[in-house]
N, C-alpha and C positions, 0 to 999 in steps of 0.2 A: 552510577548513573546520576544526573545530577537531579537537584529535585522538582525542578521543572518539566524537566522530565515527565519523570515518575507521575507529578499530579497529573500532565497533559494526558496521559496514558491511564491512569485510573478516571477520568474524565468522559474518557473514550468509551472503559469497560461500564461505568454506571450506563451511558446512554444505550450501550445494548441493552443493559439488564432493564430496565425500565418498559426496554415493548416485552412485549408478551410473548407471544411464542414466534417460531420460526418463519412462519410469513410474515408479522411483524419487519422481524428482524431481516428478512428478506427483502421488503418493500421498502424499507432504512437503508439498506447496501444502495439500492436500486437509485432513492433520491442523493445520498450519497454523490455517488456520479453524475446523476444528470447536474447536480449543481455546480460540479466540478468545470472549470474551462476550460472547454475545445482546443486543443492545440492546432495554431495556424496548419495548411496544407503542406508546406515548406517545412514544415518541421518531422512531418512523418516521414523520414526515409527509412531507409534501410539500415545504415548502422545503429538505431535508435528504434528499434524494433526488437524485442523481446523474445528471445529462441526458445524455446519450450511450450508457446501457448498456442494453444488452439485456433483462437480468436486471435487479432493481431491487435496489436497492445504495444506503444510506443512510452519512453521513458525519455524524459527530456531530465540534462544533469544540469543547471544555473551555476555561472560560473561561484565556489563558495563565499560569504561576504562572512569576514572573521573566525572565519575555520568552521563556518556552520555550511553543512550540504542545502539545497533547495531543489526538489524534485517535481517535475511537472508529468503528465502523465494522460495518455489519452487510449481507446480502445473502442472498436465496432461493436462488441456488443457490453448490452445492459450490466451482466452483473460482472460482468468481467471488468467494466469501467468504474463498478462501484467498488468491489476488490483493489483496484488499482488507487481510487481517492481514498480508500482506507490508508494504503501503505504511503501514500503523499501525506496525507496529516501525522502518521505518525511517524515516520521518520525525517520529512523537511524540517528544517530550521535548526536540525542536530548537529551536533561535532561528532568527529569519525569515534570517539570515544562513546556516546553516548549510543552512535547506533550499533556499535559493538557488543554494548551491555542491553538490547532489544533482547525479549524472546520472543520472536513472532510467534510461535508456535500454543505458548502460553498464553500470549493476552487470545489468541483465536480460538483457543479453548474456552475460557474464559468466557467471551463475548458469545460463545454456544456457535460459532461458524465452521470449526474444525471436521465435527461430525456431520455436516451437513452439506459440506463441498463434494460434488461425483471427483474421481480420482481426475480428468481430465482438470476439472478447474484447480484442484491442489496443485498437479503438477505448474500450472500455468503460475499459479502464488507464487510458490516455490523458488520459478525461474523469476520472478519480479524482484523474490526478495534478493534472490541469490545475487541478481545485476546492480540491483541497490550497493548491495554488501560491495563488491569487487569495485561499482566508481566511489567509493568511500577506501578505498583503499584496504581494504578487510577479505582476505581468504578464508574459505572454509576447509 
């Protein structure tokens, strides 16, 4: 992973750690997203729609500019969209190599979000990361 990386991503986990407890950090996810940008209307179809999630949750791919992905990402509800601008910041502007070397599972641990996801919204992660993983070229 290279180390831009790595700091952007320990970056990420300090500013969990700094709120306090889980509504904190809840209310972090929440602004998260609403700061994130709306994807045009025209851009939410269907094949750019998310299979696994609950809520509906669109993933826009940027075509990549020097072998770096750029992911845009949009969703009806709150934390589901704030979920979704989490995995925008940390996986856009990567090469297929460095989002290969991601743990999601670890920094969400981490950030204290893992144990506090209901099984619906992990599943719905999961399927974000997993769509991530495969338009980067990456199988599980």
């Amino acid at each position: 992973m290279s180390p831009d990386t790595k700091s952007e991503i320990e970056n990420l986990i300090e500013e969990f750690e700094f709120l306090g407890d889980w509504e904190e950090r809840y209310r972090y996810l929440i602004d998260l997203g609403q700061a994130m940008a709306p994807l045009a209307g025209e851009e939410k179809t269907e094949d750019r729609r998310v299979k696994g999630c609950t809520s509906r949750v669109w993933l826009v791919i940027d075509p990549p500019e020097d072998g770096h992905f750029q992911f845009r990402a949009d969703s009806d509800a709150h934390i589901v969209k704030g979920l979704a601008a989490l995995l925008v910041r940390l996986y856009s502007g990567r090469s297929r190599e460095d989002i290969a070397a991601i743990e999601p599972k670890e920094i969400l641990t981490r950030i204290g979000l893992a144990e506090h996801l209901s099984p619906q919204r992990s599943n719905g992660l999961n399927s974000m990361i997993a769509r991530i993983r495969a338009e980067a070229g990456l199988t599980d």
